[in-house]
N, C-alpha and C positions, 0 to 999 in steps of 0.2 A: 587562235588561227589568224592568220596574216592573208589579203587577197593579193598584197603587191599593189593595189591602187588605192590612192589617197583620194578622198571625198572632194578635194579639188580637181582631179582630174576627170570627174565625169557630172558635176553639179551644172547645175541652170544660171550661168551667170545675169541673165538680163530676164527675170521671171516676170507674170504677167501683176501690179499691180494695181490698185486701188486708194483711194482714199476713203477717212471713215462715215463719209456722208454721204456716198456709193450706196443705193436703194440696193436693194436685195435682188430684183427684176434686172439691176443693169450689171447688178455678181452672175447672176444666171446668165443672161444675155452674154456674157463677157468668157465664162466658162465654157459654152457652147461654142463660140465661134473662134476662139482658142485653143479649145479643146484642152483642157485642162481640170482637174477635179479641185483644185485649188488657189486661194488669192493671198498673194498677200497684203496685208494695210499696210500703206506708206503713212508718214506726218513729216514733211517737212525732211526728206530724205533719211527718218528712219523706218525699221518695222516695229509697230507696233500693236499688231496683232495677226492673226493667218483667218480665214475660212476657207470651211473645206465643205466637200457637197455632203458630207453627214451632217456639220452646222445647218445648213440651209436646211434640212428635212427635219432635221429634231427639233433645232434650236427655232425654227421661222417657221416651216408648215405646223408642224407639230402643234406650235400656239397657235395655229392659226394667225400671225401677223402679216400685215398688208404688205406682199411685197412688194409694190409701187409706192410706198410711202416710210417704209421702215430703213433706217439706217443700216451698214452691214457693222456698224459698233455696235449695235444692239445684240449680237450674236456672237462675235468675230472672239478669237481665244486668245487672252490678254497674257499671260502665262506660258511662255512660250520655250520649248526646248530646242536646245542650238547645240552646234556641234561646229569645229575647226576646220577649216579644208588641210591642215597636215595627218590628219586623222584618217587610221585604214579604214575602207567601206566596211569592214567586219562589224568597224566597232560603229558604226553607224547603224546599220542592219542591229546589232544587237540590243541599242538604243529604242529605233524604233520597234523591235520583238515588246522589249520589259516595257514599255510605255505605251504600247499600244496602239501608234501613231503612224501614218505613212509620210509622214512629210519635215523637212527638219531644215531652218534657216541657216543659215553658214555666217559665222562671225572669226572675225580675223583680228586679233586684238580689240573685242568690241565692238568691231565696225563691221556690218553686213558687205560679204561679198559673194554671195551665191544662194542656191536654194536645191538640196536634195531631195529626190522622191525615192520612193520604193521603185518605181518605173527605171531610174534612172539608175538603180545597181543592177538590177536584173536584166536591166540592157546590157552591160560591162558583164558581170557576174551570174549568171542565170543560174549557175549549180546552188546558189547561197539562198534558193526560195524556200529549201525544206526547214531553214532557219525560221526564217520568218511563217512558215504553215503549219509548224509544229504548234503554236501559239492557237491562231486561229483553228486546228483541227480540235482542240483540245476543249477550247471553246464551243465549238459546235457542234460536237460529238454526242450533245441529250439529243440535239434538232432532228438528229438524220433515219431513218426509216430501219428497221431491222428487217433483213430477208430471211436469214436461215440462222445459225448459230456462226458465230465469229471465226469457228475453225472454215466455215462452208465459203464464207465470202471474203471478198477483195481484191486485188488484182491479180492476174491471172501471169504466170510467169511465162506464158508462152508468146501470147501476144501482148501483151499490156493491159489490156482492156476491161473493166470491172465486171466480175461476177458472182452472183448469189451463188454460184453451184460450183466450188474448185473438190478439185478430191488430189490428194498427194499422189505422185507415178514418178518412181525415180527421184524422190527426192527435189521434185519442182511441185508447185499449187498449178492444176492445169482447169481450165473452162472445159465445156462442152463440146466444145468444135476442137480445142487443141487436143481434146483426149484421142476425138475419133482419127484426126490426121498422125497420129501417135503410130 
């Protein structure tokens, strides 16, 4: 599947970075007031590594380590997956679906020129989220609460809206309320 735009046309060209002696308190600070869920480490005008606010929780609360004292290389992810800005957002989105990842550095022969997020297709692309939640639904599908049996529940074709209670009418799953306006 093709989206018609290329990972260069909707990437972060000037993203918010860091370097690797960047205290974890001034990654937080820095995420807040940028509003951003992730940094990347510069060295020297490269990247060489990302964190993201799942690092910070696992990798820093999680141990317990000081974040007013800890470096963000002590956590930051060294291994990093990249992707070309001539490349369709498909195939981006379907990088981050198989890896599991919402954020992907842009290299252009090598050389960093940008930074995509999952934020940033689904700006351009919103139809392309069932891609990426099909992963995550699948995933989290022990976690979620069971109301009735699978035939009774889910969304409801009349308004949208989730319910424990659909019954079939014509050939649509309807709620409670879309039954009686029926």
């Amino acid at each position: 599947m093709k989206t018609g735009y290329k990972v260069g046309d909707c990437m972060t060209i000037h993203p918010v970075t860091v370097k690797k002696e960047t205290t974890l308190k001034e990654c937080a600070d820095l995420m807040k007031d940028k509003h951003v869920g992730s940094l990347l480490v510069d060295e020297k005008g490269k990247v060489v590594g990302i964190v993201t606010e799942q690092d910070m929780v696992r990798k820093g609360m999680a141990a317990l380590l000081d974040p007013a004292k800890t470096p963000v290389e002590k956590i930051m992810e060294t291994e990093l997956m990249t992707i070309s800005p001539d490349k369709d957002l498909f195939e981006a989105l379907k990088q981050m679906r198989d890896y599991n990842i919402r954020h992907l550095p842009v290299l252009d022969k090598g050389k960093f020129v940008g930074f995509l997020t999952i934020k940033d297709i689904l700006k351009i692309q919103p139809q392309l989220f069932e891609i990426i939640a099909e992963k995550f639904e699948l995933r989290e599908e022990a976690r979620k609460p069971v109301f009735g049996s699978e035939e009774d529940e889910g969304t409801c074709d009349g308004c949208g809206n989730y319910s424990a209670d659909l019954e079939e009418i014509d050939g649509q799953k309807l709620c409670p309320t879309c039954r009686e306006n029926e």
